[in-house]
KEDREN-20813 format. One record per residue: residue number from 1; chain; x, y, z of N, C-alpha, C in turn. Coordinates in steps of 0.1 Angstrom, whole numbers, plus 5000, padded with zeros to 4 digits. Example, Ala and Ser with C-alpha at 12.3 -4.5 7.8 and 13.67 -1.06 7.14 Angstrom:
BEGIN
<site 1; A; <5132; 4943; 5078>; <5123; 4955; 5078>; <5132; 4967; 5078>>,
<site 2; A; <5128; 4978; 5071>; <5137; 4989; 5071>; <5129; 5000; 5079>>,
END
This chain:
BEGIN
<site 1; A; <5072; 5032; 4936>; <5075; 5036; 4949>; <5083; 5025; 4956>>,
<site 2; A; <5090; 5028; 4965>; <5100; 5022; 4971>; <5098; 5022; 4983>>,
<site 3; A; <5096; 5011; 4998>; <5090; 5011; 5007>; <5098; 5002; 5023>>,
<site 4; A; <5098; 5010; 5030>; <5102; 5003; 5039>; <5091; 5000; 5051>>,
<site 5; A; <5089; 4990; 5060>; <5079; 4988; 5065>; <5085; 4987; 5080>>,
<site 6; A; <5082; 4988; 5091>; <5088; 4986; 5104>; <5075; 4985; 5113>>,
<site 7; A; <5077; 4966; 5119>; <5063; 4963; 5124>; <5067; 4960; 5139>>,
<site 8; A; <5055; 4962; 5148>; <5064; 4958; 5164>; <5051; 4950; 5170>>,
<site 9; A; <5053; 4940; 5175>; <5038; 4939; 5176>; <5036; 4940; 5198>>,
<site 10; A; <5026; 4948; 5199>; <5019; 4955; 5208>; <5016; 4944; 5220>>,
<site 11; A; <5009; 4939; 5208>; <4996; 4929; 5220>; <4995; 4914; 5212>>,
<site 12; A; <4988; 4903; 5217>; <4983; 4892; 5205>; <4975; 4895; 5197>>,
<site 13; A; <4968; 4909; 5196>; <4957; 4908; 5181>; <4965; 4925; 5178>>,
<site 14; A; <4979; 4930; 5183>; <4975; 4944; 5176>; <4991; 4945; 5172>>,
<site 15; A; <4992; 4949; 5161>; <5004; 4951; 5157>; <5004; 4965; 5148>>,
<site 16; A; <5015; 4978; 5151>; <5016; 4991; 5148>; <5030; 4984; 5138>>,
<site 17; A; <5027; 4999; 5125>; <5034; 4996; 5117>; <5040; 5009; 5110>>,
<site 18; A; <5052; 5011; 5109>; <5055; 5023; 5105>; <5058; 5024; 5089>>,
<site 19; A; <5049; 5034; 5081>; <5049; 5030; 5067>; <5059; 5041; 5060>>,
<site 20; A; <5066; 5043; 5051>; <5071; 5050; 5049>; <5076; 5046; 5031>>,
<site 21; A; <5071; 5055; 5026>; <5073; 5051; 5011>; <5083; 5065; 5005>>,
<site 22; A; <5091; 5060; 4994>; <5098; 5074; 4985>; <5098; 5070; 4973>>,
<site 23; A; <5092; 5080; 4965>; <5098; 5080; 4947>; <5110; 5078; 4945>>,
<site 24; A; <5120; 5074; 4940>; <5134; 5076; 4934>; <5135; 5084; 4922>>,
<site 25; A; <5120; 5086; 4912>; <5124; 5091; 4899>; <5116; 5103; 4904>>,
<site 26; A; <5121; 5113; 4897>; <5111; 5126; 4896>; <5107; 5130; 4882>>,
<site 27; A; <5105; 5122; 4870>; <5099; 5121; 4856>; <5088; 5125; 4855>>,
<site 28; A; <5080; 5120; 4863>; <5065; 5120; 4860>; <5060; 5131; 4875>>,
<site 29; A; <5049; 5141; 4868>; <5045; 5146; 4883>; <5032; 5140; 4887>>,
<site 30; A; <5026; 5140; 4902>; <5013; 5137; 4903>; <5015; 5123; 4915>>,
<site 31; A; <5022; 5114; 4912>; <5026; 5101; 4917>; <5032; 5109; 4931>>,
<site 32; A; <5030; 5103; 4941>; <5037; 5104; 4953>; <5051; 5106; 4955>>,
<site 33; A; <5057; 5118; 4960>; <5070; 5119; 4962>; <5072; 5110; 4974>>,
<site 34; A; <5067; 5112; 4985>; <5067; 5103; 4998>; <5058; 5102; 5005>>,
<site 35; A; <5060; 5094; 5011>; <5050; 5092; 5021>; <5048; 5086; 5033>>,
<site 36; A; <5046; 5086; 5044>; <5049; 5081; 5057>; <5037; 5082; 5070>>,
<site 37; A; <5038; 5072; 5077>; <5028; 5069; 5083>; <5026; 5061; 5094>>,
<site 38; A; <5017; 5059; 5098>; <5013; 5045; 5110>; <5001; 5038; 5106>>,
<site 39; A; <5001; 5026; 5107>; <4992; 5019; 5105>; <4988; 5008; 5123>>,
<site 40; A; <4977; 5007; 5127>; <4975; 5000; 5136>; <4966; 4987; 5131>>,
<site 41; A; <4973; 4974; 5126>; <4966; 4961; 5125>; <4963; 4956; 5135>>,
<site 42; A; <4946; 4955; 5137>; <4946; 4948; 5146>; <4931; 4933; 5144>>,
<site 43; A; <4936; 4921; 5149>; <4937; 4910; 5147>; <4914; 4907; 5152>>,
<site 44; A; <4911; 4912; 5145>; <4897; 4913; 5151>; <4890; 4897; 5150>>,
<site 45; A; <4897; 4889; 5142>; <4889; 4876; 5138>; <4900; 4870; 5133>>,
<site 46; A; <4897; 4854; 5132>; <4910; 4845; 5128>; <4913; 4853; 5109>>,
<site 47; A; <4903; 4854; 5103>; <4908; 4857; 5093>; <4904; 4873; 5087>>,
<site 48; A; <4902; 4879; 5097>; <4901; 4897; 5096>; <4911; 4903; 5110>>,
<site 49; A; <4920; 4913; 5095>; <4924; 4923; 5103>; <4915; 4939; 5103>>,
<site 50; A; <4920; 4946; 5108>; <4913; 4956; 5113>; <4920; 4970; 5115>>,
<site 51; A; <4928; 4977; 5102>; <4934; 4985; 5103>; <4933; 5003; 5104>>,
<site 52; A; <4927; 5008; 5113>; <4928; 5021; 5114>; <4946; 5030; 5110>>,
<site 53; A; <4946; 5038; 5102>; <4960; 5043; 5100>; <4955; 5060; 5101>>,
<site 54; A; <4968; 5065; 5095>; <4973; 5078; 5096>; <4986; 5082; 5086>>,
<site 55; A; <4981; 5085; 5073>; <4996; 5089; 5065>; <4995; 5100; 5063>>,
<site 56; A; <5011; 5109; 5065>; <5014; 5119; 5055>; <5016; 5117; 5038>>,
<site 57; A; <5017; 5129; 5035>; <5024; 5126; 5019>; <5026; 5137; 5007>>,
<site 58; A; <5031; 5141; 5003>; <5034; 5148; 4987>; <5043; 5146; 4980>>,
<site 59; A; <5034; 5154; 4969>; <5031; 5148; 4955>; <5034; 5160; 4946>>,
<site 60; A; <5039; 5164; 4936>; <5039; 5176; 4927>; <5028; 5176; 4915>>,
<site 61; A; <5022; 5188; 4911>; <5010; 5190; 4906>; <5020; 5194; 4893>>,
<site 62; A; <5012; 5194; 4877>; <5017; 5200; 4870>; <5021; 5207; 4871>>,
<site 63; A; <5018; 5222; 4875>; <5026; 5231; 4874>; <5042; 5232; 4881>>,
<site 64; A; <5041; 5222; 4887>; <5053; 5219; 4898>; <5053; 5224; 4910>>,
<site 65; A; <5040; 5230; 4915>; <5041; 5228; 4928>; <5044; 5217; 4937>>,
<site 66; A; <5044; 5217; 4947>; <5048; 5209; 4959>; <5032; 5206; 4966>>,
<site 67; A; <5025; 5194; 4965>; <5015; 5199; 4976>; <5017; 5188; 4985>>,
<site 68; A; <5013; 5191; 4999>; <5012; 5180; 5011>; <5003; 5179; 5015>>,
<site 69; A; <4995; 5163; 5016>; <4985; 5159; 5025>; <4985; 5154; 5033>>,
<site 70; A; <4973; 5152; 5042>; <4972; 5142; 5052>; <4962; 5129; 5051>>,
<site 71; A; <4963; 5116; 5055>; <4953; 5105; 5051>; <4950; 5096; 5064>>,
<site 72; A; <4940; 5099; 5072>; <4931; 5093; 5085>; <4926; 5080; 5073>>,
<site 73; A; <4926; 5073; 5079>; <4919; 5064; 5069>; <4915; 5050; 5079>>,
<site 74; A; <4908; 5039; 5071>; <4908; 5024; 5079>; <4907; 5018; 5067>>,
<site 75; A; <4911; 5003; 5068>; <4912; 4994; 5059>; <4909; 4981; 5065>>,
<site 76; A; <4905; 4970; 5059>; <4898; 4957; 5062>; <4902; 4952; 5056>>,
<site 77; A; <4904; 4940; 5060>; <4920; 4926; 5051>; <4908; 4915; 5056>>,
<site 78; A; <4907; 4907; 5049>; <4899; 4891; 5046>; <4907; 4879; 5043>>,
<site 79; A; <4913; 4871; 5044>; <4919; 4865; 5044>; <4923; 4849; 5044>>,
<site 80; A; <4922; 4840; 5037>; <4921; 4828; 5036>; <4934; 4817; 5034>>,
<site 81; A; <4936; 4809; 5039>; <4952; 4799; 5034>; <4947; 4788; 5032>>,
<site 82; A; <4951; 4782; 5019>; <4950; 4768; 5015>; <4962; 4765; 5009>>,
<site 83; A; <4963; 4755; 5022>; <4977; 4752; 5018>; <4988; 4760; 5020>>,
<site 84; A; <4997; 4762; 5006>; <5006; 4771; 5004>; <5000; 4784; 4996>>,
<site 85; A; <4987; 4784; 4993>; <4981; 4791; 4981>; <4972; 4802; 4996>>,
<site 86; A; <4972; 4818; 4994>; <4965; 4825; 5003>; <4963; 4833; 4993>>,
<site 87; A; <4948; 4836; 4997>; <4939; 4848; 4991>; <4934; 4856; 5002>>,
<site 88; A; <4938; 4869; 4996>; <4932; 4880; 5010>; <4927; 4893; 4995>>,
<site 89; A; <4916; 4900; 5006>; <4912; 4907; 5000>; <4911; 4926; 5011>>,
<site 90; A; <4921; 4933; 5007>; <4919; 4947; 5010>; <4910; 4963; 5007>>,
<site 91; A; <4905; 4963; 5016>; <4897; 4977; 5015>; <4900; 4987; 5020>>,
<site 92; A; <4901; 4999; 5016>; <4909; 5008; 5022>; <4899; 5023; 5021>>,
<site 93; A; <4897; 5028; 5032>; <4886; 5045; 5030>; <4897; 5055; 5037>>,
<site 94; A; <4899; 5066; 5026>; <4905; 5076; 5033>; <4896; 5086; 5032>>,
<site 95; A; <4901; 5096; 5038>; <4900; 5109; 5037>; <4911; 5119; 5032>>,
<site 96; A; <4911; 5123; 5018>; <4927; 5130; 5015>; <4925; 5148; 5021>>,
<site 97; A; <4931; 5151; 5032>; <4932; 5167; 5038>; <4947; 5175; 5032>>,
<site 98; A; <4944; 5181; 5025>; <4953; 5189; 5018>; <4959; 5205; 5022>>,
<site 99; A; <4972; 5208; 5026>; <4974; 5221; 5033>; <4968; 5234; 5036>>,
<site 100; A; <4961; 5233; 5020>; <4952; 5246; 5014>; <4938; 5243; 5017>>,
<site 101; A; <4934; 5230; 5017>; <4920; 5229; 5023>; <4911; 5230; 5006>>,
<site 102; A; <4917; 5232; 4999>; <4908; 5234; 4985>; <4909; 5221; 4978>>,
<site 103; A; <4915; 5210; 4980>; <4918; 5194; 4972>; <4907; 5185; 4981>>,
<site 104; A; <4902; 5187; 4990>; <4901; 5176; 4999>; <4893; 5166; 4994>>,
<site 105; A; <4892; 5154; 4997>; <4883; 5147; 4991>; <4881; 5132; 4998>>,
<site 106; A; <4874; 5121; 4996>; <4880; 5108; 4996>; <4884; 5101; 4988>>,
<site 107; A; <4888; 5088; 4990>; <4890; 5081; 4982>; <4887; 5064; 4988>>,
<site 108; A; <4884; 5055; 4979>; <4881; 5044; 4984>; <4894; 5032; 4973>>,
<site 109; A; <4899; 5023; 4979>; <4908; 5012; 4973>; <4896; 5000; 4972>>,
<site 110; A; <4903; 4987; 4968>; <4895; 4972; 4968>; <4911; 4969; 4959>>,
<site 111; A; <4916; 4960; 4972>; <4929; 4954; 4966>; <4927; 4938; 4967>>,
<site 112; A; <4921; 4930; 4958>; <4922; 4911; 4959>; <4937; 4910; 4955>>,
<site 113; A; <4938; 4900; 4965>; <4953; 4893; 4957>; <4956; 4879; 4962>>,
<site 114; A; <4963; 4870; 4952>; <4966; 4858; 4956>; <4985; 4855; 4958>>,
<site 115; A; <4985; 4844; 4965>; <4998; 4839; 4967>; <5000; 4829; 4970>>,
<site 116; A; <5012; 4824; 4964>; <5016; 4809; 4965>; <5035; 4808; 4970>>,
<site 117; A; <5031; 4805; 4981>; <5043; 4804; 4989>; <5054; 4790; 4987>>,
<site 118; A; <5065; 4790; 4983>; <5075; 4777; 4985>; <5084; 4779; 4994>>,
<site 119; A; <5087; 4768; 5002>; <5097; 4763; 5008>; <5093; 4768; 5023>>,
<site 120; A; <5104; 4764; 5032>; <5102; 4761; 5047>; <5099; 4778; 5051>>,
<site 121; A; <5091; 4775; 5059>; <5081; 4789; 5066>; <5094; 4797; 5069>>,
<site 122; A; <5103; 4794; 5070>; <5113; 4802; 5081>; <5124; 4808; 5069>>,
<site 123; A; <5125; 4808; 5060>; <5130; 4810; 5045>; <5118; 4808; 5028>>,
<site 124; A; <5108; 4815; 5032>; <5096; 4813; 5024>; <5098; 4823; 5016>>,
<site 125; A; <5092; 4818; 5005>; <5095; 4826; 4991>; <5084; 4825; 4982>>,
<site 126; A; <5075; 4834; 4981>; <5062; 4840; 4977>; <5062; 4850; 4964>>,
<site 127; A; <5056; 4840; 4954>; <5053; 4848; 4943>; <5037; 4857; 4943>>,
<site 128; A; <5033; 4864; 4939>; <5017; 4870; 4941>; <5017; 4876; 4929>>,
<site 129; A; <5003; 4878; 4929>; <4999; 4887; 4920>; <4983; 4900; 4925>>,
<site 130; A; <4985; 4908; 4926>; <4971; 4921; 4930>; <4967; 4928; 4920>>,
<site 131; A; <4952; 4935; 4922>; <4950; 4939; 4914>; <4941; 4954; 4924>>,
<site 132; A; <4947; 4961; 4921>; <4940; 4971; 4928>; <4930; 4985; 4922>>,
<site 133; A; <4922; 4984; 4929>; <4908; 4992; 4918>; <4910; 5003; 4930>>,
<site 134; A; <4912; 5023; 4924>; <4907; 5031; 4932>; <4896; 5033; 4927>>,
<site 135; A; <4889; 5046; 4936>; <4879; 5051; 4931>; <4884; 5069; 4947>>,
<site 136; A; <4883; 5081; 4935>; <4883; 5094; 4943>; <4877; 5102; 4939>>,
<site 137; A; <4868; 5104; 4949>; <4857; 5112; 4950>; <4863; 5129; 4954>>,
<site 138; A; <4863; 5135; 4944>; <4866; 5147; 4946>; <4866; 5160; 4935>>,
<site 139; A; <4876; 5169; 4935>; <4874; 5177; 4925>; <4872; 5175; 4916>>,
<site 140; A; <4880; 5164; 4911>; <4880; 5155; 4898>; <4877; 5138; 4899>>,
<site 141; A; <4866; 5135; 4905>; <4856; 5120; 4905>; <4865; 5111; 4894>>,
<site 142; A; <4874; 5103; 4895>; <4875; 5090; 4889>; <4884; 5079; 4889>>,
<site 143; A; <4883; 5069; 4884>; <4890; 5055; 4888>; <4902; 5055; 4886>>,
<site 144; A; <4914; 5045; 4894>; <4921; 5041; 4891>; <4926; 5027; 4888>>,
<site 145; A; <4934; 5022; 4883>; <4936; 5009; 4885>; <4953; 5004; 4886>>,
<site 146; A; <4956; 4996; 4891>; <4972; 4996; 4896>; <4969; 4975; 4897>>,
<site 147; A; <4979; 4972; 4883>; <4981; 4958; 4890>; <4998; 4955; 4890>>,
<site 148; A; <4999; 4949; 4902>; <5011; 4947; 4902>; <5013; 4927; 4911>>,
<site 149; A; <5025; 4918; 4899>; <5029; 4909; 4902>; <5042; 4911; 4906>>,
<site 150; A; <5044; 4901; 4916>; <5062; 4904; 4926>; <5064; 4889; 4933>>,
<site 151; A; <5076; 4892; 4939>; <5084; 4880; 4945>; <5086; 4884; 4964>>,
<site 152; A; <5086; 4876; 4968>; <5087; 4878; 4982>; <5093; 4869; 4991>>,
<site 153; A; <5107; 4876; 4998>; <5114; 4864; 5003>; <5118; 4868; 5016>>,
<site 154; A; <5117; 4856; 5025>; <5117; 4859; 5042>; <5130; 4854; 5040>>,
<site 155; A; <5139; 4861; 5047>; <5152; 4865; 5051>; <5153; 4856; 5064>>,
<site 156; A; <5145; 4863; 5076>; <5144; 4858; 5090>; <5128; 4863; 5095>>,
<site 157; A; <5128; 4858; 5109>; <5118; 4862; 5115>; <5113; 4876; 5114>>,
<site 158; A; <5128; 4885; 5111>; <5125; 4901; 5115>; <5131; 4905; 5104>>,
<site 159; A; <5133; 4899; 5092>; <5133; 4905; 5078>; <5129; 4902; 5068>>,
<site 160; A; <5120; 4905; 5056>; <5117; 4903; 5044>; <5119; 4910; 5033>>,
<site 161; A; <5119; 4910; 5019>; <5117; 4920; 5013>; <5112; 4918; 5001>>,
<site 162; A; <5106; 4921; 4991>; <5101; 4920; 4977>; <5099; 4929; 4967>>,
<site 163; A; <5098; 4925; 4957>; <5103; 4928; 4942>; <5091; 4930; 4938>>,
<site 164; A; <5089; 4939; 4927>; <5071; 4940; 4922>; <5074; 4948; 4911>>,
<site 165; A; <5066; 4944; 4900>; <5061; 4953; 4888>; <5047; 4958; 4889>>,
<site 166; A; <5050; 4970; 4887>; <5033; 4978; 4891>; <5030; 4989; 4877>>,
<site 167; A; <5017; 4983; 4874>; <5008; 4990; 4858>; <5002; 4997; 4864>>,
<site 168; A; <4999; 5008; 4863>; <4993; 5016; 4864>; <4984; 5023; 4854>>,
<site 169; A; <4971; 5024; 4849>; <4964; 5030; 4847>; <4950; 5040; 4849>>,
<site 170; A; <4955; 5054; 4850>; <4945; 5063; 4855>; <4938; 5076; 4846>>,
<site 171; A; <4923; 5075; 4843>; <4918; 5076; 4835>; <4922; 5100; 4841>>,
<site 172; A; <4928; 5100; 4847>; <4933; 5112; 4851>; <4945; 5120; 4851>>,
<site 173; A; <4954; 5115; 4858>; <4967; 5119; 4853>; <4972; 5114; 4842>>,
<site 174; A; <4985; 5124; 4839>; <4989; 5125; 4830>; <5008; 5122; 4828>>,
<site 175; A; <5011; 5107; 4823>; <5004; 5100; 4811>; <4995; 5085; 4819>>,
<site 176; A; <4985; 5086; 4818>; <4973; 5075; 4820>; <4976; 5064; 4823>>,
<site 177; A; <4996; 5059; 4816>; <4996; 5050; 4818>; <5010; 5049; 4824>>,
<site 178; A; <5012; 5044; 4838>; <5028; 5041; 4843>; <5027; 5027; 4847>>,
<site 179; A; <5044; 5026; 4841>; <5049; 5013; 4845>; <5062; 5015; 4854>>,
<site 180; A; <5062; 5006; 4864>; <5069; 5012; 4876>; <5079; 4998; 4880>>,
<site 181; A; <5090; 4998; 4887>; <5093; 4985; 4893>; <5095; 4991; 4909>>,
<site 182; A; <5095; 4982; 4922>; <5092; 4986; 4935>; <5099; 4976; 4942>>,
<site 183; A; <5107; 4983; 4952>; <5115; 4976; 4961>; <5102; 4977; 4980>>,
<site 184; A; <5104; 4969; 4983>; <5094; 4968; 4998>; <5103; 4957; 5008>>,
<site 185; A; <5113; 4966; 5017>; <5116; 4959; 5031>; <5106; 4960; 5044>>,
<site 186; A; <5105; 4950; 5046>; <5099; 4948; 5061>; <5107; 4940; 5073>>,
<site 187; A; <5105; 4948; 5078>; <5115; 4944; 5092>; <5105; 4944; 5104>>,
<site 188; A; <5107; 4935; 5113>; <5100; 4937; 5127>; <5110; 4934; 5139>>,
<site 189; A; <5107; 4946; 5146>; <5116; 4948; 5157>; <5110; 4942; 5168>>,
<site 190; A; <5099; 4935; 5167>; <5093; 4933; 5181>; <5082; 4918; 5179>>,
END
């Protein structure tokens, strides 16, 4: 998935984010064609954010349908810096609402990841590595897993972007295992 990010910030603890992701390849069905959204981070503790969102999205089913959903969700970020070295830890609960009303289901994320930042704050360049565990409770109950290591380079105040290789293995679609590479701009207008 390929991602652009657009963040403006509100208030001193709340910052709105416009999320907006696209497939480029159409090979594989099941994986997200797009997807787009708002996220509201907000700054509840020195080292918790506090994100209630809202995404659209579809996806094509084997048969090649088209289906669209909706995802109300919240997520909880933990977060630590030593040093140049930061460990944060993501949780994410959705609810997936599906046009037909016959898919619907939840789903829960747990994303840990580390990073280790070089050079001056204002031109910083961040390697990471994540590891993200789903779990979706629904028609079909079962786990996913997605790890992906990447590069991340601050441009300016109000641009970054990074590079990522993302594994994918899910004990449900089909083929169980994708390997992906992913482009992610972030920009902030505010």
């Amino acid at each position: 998935m390929n991602e652009l990010d657009i963040s403006a910030r509100l208030s001193s603890i709340l910052d709105v984010t416009w999320v907006s992701q696209v497939r480029l390849s159409a090979e594989l069905v099941n994986p997200a064609l797009y997807y787009t959204g708002l996220d509201f981070n907000f700054r509840a503790a020195k080292h918790l954010i506090i994100s209630p969102y809202y995404h659209r999205g579809a996806h094509r089913t084997a048969a090649g349908s088209l289906v669209h959903r909706q995802s109300p969700g919240l997520a909880m970020t933990v977060f630590k810096s030593w040093g140049n070295w930061t460990l944060s830890d993501r949780n994410r609960f959705d609810i997936r609402l599906f046009a037909n009303g016959s898919l619907d289901y939840w789903a829960y994320r747990n994303r840990p990841k580390v990073e280790k930042s070089f050079g001056p704050e204002r031109w910083r360049t961040s390697l990471y590595l994540w590891d993200e565990v789903y779990y979706f409770a629904g028609p079909v109950a079962r786990p996913r897993n997605r790890v992906g290591p990447g590069i991340r380079k601050v441009f300016s105040h109000a641009f970054a972007a990074e590079l990522y290789y993302q594994h994918q293995n899910d004990s449900y679609s089909r083929p169980g295992n994708i390997n992906t590479l992913g482009v992610l701009l972030d920009a902030r207008i505010r």
